[in-house]
C-alpha positions in Angstrom: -40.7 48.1 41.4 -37.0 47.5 42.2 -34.0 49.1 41.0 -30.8 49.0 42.1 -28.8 52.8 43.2 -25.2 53.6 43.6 -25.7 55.4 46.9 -22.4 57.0 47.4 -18.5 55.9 47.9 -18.7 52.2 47.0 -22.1 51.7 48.3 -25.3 50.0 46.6 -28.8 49.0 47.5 -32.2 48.2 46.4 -34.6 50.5 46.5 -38.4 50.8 45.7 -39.3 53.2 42.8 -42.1 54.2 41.3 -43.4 52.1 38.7 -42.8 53.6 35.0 -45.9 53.9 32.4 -45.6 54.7 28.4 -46.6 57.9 27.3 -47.2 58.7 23.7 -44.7 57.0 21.4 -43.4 55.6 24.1 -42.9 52.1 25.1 -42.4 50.1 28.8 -40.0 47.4 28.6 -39.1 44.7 31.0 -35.4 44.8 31.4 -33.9 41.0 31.0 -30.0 41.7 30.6 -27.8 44.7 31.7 -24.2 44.8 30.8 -21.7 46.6 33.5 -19.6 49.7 32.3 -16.5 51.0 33.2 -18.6 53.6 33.9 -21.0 52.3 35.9 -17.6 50.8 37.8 -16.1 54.5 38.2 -19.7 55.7 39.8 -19.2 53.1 42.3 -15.5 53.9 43.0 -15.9 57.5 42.9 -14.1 58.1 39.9 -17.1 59.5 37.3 -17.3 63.2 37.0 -20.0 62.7 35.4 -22.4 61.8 38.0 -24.5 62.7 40.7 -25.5 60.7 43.3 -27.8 58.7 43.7 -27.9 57.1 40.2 -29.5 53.4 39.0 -26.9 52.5 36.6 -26.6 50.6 33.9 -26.9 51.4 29.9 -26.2 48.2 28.2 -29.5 46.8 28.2 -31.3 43.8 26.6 -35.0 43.7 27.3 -38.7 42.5 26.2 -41.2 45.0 25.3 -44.6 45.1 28.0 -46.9 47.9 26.5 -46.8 51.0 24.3 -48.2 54.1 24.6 -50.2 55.6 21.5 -48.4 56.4 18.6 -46.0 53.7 18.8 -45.6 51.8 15.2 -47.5 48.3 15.5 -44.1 46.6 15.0 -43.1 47.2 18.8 -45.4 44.5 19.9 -45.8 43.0 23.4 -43.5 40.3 23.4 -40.7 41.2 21.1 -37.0 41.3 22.1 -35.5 45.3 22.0 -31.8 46.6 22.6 -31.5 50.2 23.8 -30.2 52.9 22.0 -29.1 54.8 25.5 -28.1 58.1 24.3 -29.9 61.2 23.8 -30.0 63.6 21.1 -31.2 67.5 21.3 -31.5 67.6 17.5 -30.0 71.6 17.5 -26.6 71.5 18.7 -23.9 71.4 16.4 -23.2 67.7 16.3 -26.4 66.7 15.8 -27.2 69.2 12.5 -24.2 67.7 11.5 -25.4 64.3 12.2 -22.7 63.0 14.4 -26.3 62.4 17.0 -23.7 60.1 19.3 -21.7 63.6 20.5 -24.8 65.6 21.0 -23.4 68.5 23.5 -26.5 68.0 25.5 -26.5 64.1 25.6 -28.0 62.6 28.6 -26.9 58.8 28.9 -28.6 56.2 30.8 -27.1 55.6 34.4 -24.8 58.7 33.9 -26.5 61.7 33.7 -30.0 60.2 34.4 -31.2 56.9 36.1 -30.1 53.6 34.2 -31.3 50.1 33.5 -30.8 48.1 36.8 -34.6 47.7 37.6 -37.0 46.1 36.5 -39.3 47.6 33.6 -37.8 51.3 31.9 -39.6 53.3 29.5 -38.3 55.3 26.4 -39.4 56.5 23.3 -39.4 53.5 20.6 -36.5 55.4 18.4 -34.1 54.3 21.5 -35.2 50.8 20.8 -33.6 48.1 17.9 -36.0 45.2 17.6 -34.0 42.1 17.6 -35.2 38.3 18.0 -32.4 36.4 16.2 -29.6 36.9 18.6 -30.1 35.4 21.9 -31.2 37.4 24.9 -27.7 37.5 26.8 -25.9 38.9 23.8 -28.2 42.1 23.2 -27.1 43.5 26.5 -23.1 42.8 24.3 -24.3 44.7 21.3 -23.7 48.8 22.4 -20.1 48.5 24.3 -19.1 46.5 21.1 -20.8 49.2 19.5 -18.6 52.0 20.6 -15.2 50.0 19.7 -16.9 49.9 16.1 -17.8 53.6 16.4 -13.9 54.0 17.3 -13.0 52.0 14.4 -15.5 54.1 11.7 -13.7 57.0 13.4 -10.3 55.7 12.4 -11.0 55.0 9.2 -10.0 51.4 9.1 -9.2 49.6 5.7 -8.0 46.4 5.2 -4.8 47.1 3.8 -3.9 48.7 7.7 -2.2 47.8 10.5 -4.1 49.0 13.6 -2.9 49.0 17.4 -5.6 48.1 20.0 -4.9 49.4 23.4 -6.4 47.7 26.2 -8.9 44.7 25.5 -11.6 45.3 27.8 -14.8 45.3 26.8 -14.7 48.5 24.7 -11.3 47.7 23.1 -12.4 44.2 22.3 -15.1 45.9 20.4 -12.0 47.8 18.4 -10.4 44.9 17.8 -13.5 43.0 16.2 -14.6 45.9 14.3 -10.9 45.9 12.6 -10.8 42.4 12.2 -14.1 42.9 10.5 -12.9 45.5 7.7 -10.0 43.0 7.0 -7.1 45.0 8.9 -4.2 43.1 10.8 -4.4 43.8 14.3 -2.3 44.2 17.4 -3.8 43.8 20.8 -1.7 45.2 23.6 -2.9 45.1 27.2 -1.6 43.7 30.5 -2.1 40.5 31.8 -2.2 36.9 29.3 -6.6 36.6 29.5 -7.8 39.5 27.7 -4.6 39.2 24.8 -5.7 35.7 24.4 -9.6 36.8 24.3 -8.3 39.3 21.6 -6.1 36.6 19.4 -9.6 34.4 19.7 -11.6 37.2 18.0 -8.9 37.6 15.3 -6.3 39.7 16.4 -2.8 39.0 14.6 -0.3 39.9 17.2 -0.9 40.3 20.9 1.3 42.1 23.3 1.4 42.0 27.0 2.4 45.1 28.2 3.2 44.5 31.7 6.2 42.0 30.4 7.5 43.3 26.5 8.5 46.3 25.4 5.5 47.6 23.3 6.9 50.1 21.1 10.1 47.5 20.4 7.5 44.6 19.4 5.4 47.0 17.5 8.5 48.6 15.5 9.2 44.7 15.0 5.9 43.6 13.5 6.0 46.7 11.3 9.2 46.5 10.4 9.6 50.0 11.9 7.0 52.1 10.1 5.0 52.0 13.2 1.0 51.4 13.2 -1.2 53.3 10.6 -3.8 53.6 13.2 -3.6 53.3 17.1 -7.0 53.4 19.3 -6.5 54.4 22.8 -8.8 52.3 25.0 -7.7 52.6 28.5 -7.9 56.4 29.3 -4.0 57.2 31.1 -1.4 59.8 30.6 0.9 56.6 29.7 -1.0 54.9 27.0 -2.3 58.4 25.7 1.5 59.7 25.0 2.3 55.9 23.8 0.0 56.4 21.1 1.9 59.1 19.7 4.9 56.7 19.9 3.9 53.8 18.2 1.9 55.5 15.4 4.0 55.8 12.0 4.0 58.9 10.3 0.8 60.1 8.6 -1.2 57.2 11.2 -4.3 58.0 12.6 -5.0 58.3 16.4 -8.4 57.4 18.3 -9.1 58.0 21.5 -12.2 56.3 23.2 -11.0 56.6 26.7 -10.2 60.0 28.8 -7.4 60.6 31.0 -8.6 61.6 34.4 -5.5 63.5 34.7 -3.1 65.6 32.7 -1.2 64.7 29.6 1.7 66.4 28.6 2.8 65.5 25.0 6.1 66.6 22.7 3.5 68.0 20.1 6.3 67.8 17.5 5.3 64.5 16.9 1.6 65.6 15.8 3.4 67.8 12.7 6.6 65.9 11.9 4.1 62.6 11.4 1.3 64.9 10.2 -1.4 62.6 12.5 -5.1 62.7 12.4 -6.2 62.6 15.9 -10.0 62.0 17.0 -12.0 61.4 20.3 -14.6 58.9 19.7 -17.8 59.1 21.6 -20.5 56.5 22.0 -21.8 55.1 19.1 -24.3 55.9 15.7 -27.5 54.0 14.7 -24.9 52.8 12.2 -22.4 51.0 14.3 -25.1 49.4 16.3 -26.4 47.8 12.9 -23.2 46.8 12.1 -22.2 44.7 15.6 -25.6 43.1 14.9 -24.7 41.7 11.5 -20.8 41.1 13.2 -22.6 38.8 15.5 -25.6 37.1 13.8 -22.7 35.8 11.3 -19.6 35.0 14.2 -19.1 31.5 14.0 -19.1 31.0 17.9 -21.7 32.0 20.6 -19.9 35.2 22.0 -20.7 33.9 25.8 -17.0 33.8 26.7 -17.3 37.6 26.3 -19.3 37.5 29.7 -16.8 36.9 32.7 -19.5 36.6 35.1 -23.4 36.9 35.4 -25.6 37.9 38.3 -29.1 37.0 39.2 -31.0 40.4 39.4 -31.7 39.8 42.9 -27.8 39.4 43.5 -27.0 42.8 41.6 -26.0 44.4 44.8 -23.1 42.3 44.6 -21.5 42.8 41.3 -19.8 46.2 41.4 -18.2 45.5 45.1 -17.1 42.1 43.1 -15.4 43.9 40.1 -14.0 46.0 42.1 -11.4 43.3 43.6 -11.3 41.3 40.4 -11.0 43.9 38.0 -7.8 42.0 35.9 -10.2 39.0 35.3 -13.3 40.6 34.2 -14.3 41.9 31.3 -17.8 41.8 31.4 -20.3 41.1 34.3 -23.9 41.0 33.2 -27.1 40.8 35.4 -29.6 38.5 34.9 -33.9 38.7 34.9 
């Protein structure tokens, strides 16, 4: 069969693999929708530590289900729509007796640390699969980076009575911003550039900020009349926005980081005790949050298509990293197409 690799420096191709067949509880899907990462995008640029080379990428996957193997309950049926669950779990590590199965110390993600979802059939144990054949086939490929924004959310504790700062409305942060809007909090999006604020305001964000041409911490002291956000999630991953979270949160806030600085940060830690923070990493995402962007978007009273910046026929793929790679302001999601 086909899949597509990342061959090196900002270099793809197809190549023939062998084909995959289902084991005991295990079942072969046909892949019909893979959503594009940042992460898939930083493998192709170089940029993911992550990684070894070559890698098929791609863990935001919609698919059908071909055949199971034996021991597979009879509800995974031939025929039936699936979104993957792309994470692993070792079941013995601290986060996982603990329950927190999305950190697992030994978690293996799909197109990271082993091959992806850009080919054409993928097999893997039924628990990695949600049946779903109410949303339409496009969107399940949407459902785990939204998850992971939710995840963020959970993380933070949102309630409706807060005010919570979104940093950077990509794909991941517009999954922030939902899942606040969602638990009845007033939002502030802030990124750079007008499209992705105005995608925010359109999923319910109160306030939006365009960083590269207002002075965020002024408009946010403004909208807050000074006591600053209760919670702030980080969604861009740089030294600047990582301090800047510390700045605009008011005291006794909460502070979530989904993305990593690839390089230092220095921070005036006096901030963490004179505003007595909580800050949190979020990784990934739980059964839980999946469930939850489901219901979010079986219930949204538009089609979430104007999520999708851009879609490529499978046979194109090669062409979709090299293209978000010059149009990376415009894009928030690609998504390739069986």
């Amino acid at each position: 069969m086909k899949a597509l690799m990342i061959e090196g420096m900002e270099r793809c191709a197809f190549h023939e693999v062998a084909d995959p067949i289902p084991g005991a509880g295990e079942v072969l899907i046909a892949v019909k929708h893979v959503g594009l990462c940042g992460s898939d995008l930083a493998t192709f640029t170089g940029l993911n530590p992550l990684v070894s080379l070559p890698r098929i990428p791609g863990h935001e996957i919609g698919a059908e289900i071909v055949e199971v193997g034996a021991g597979v309950p009879a509800e995974f049926a031939p025929g039936r729509r699936v979104i993957v669950v792309p994470y692993t779990a070792c079941g013995e590590c601290p986060s996982c007796r603990r329950g927190r199965v999305n950190a697992c110390r030994s978690n293996k993600t799909l197109g990271v640390q082993q091959n992806g979802g850009l080919a054409e059939r993928l097999v893997l144990p039924y628990g990695k699969l949600i049946l779903n054949d109410t949303l339409a086939p496009r969107h399940l490929a949407l459902v785990e980076p939204l998850s992971v924004g939710f995840h963020a959310v959970a993380r933070g504790r949102v309630e409706a009575a807060d005010r919570v700062v979104v940093i950077g409305c990509g794909m991941i942060g517009m999954g922030a911003v939902a899942g606040a809007v969602a638990r009845g909090a007033e939002v502030i999006a802030v990124d750079v550039g007008a499209s992705k604020i105005a995608m925010a305001a359109r999923y319910g964000a109160a306030h939006t900020i365009d960083a590269g041409t207002e002075d965020v911490a002024a408009r946010i002291a403004e909208i807050t009349n000074g006591d600053g956000a209760d919670v702030v999630v980080e969604a861009v991953g740089l030294p600047q926005t990582f301090t800047q979270a510390i700045d605009i949160v008011g005291f006794s806030g909460r502070v979530v980081y989904i993305g990593y600085s690839k390089a230092p940060v220095t921070y005036d830690t006096k901030f963490f005790n004179l505003k007595e923070l909580d800050i949190m990493g979020s990784r990934n995402a739980l059964p839980a949050d999946f469930e939850a962007v489901i219901a979010y978007l079986e219930h949204l009273d538009h089609a979430p298509d104007d999520l999708i910046s851009k879609v490529f026929a499978f046979d194109e793929a090669e062409a979709a990293l090299p293209y978000w790679a010059k149009e990376r302001a415009s894009t928030l999601k690609i998504l390739i197409e069986r």
